[in-house]
C-alpha positions in Angstrom: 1.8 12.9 -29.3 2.0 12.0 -25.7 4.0 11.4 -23.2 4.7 9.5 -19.6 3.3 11.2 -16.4 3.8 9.9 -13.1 0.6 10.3 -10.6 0.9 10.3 -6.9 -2.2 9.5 -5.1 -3.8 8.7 -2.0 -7.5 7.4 -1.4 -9.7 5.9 1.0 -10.1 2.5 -0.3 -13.7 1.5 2.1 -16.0 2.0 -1.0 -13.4 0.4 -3.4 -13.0 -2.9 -4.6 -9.6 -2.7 -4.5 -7.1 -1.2 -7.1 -7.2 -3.3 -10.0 -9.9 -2.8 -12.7 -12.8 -5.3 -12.4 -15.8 -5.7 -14.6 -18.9 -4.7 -12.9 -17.1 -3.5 -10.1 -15.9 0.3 -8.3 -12.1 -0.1 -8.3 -9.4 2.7 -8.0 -7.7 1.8 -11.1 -11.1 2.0 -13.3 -12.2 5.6 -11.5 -9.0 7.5 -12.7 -8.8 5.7 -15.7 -12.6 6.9 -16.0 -11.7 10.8 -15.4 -8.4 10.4 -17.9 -10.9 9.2 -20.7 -12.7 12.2 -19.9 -9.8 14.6 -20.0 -8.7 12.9 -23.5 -12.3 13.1 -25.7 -13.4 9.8 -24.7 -9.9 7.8 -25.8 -9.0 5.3 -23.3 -6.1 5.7 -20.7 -4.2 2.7 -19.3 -3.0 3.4 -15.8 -0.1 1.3 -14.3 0.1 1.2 -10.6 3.3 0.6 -8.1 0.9 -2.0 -6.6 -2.6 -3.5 -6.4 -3.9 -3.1 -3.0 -6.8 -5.2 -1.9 -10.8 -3.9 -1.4 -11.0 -1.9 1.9 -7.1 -1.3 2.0 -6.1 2.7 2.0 -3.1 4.3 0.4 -1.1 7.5 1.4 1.5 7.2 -1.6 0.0 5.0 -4.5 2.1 6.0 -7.9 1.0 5.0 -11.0 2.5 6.2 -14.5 0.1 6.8 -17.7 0.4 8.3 -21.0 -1.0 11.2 -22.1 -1.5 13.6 -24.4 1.7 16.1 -24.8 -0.5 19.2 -25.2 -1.8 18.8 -21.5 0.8 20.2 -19.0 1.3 18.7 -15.9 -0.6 21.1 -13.9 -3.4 21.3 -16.1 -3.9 17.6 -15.6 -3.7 17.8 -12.0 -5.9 20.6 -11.5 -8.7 18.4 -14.0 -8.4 15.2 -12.1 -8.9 17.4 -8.6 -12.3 18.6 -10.3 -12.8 15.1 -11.8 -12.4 12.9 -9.1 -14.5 11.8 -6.6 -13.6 12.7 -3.5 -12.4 9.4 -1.5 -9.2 9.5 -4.0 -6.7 12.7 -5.1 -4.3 13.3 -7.3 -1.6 14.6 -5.1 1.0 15.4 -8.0 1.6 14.9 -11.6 5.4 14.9 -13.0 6.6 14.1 -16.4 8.9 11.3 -16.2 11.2 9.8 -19.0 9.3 7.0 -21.3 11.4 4.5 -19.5 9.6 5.0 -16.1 7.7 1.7 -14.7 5.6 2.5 -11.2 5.9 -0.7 -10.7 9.2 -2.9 -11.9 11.1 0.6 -10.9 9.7 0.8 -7.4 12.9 -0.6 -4.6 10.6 -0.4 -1.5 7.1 -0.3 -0.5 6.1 0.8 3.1 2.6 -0.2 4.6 1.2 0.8 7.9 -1.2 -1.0 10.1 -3.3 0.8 12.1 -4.4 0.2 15.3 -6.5 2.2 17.5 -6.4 1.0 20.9 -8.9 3.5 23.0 -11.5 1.7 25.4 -14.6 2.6 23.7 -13.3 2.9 19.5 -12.7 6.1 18.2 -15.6 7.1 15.8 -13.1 9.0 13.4 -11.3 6.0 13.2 -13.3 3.4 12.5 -12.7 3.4 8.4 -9.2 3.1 9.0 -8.2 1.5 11.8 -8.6 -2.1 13.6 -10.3 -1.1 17.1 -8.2 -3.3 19.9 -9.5 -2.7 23.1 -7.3 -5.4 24.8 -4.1 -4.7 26.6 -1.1 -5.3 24.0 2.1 -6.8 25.5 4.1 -4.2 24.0 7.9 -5.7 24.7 6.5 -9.1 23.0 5.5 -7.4 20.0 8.8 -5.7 19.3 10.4 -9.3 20.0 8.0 -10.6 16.8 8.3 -7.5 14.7 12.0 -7.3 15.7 12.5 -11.2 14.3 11.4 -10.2 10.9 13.9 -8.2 8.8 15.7 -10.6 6.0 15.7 -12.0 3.2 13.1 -14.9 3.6 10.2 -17.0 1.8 7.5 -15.3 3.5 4.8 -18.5 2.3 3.9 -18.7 5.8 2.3 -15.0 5.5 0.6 -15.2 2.3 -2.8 -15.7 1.1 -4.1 -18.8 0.0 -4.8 -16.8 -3.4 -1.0 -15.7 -4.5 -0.6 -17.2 -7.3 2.7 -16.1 -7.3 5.4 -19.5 -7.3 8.7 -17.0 -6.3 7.5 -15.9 -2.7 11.4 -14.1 -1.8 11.3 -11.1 -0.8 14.0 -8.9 1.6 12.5 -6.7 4.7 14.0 -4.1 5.8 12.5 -2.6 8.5 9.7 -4.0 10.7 8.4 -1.7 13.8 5.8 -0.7 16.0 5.2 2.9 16.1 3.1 4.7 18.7 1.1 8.1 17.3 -0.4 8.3 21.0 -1.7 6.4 23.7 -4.9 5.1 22.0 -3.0 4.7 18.5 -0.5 2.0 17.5 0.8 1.3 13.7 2.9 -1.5 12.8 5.1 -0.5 10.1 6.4 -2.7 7.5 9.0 -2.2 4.3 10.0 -4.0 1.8 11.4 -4.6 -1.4 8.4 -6.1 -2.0 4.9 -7.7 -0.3 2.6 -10.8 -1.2 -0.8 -11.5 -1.1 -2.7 -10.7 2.5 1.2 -10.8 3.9 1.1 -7.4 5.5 -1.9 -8.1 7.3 -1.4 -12.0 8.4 1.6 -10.5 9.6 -0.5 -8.4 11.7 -3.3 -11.2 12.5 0.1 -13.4 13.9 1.7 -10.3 16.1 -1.5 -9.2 17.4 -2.3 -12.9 18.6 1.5 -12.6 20.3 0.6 -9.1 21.5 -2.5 -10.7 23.6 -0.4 -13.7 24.7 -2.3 -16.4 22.8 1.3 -17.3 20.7 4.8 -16.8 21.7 7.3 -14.8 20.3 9.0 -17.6 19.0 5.8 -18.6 16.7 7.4 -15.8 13.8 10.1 -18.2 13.1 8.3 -21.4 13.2 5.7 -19.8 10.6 8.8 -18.5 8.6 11.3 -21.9 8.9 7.6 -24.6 8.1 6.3 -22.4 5.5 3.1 -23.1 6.9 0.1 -20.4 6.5 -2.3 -22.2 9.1 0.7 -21.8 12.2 0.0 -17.5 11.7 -2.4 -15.6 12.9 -5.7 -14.6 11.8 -5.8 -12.0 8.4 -6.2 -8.8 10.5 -9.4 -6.8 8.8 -8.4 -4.6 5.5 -9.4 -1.8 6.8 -6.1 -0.9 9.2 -3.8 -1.7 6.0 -2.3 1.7 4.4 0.2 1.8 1.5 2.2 4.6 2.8 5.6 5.4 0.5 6.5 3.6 -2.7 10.3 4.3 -3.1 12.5 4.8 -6.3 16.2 4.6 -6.5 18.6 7.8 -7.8 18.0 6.2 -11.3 14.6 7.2 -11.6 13.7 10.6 -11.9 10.8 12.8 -12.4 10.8 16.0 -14.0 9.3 19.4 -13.3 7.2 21.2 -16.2 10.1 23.3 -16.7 12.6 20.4 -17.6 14.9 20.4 -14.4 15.6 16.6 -13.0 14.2 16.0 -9.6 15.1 12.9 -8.0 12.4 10.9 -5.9 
């Protein structure tokens, strides 16, 4: 018998080829679908994830649902995958959720953070995850930009030239810069839900208003022409963190004891 688990994780995507399983190649989705074979005798485990985040890019709150087999409890699995693992992704928590549960079609928001670090010289314990900017930022301008951006829009002018997806709507609901200290900036981005290389051409465009070399009035010129080439460069992968996915009061996990807990 088995049953549906949900998997919170977080891992530093630098040695990854991104999330989504690819022949030949180290991605997030193939190592914990590697150490779930391992914990079920060798039969293979299909993991699902809330989204497929690109080589280099970093997540704080990846969820991804798998099932498993009913005898393991939801303990035992996380306390295997911790010893399993290696050690640039964890297992945060495993909860029992109904069959039902999707990480991905159920998800009503994803939140991503891009990291800037903005000391003179670069901060050495930085460098993996943040884009050093050693240029002064016209902070006021950037808030103009980021400030333009909530709606309901066709963000084509922000996506990849590889989205293959045709329906390119999506609603933002909060777009922000947030400052951790004097050397660290993140934009912070959610939404119901993000395209291809959107999150960072979005911060390519702002940073290239931050310096001065667009105005703030570029954001709706990209959005209105639909035109990829008016952004900004695609900032580097490696400032890009998946921080929260977020469910609605319909889905719930459940502790090993049977209580609902909603998330």
């Amino acid at each position: 018998m088995t049953r549906r688990v949900r998997l919170d994780l977080a891992y530093d995507g630098t040695a990854f080829s991104g999330w989504q399983v690819q022949p030949g190649l180290r991605t997030v989705q193939g190592v914990i679908e590697d150490a779930l074979k391992r914990l079920h005798g060798g039969s293979p485990v299909r993991i699902r994830g809330a989204g497929r985040t690109d080589a280099g890019v970093h997540a704080r709150g990846q969820v991804a649902d798998a099932l498993v087999d009913d005898r393991l409890a939801d303990a035992e699995i996380e306390r295997a995958l911790s010893g399993i693992l290696p050690e640039d992704v964890r297992v945060i928590r495993v909860a029992t959720v109904p069959d039902g549960f999707h990480a991905r079609h159920d998800a009503i928001a994803k939140t991503y953070a891009y990291r800037l670090d903005r000391s003179r010289h670069g901060d050495p314990f930085l460098m993996r995850f943040a884009l050093h900017v050693p240029y002064p930022l016209d902070e006021s301008a950037i808030d103009a930009a980021l400030a333009l951006l909530p709606g309901t829009r066709d963000w084509s002018g922000f996506t990849g030239a590889a989205c293959e997806i045709e329906d390119r709507v999506r609603t933002m609901t909060d777009a922000r810069r947030v400052g951790g200290d004097a050397d660290r900036t993140d934009l912070v981005f959610t939404a119901d839900g993000f395209l291809t290389h959107m999150v960072r051409n979005l911060a390519g465009t702002v940073l290239e208003i931050g310096r001065g070399a667009m105005p703030v009035e570029r954001v709706m010129e990209i959005l209105e022409s639909r035109d990829r080439t008016r952004a900004g460069p695609t900032a580097a992968a490696k400032g890009l963190v998946l921080e929260r996915v977020t469910y609605g009061a319909a889905s719930r996990t459940y502790r090993a004891g049977g209580a609902p807990e909603s998330v």
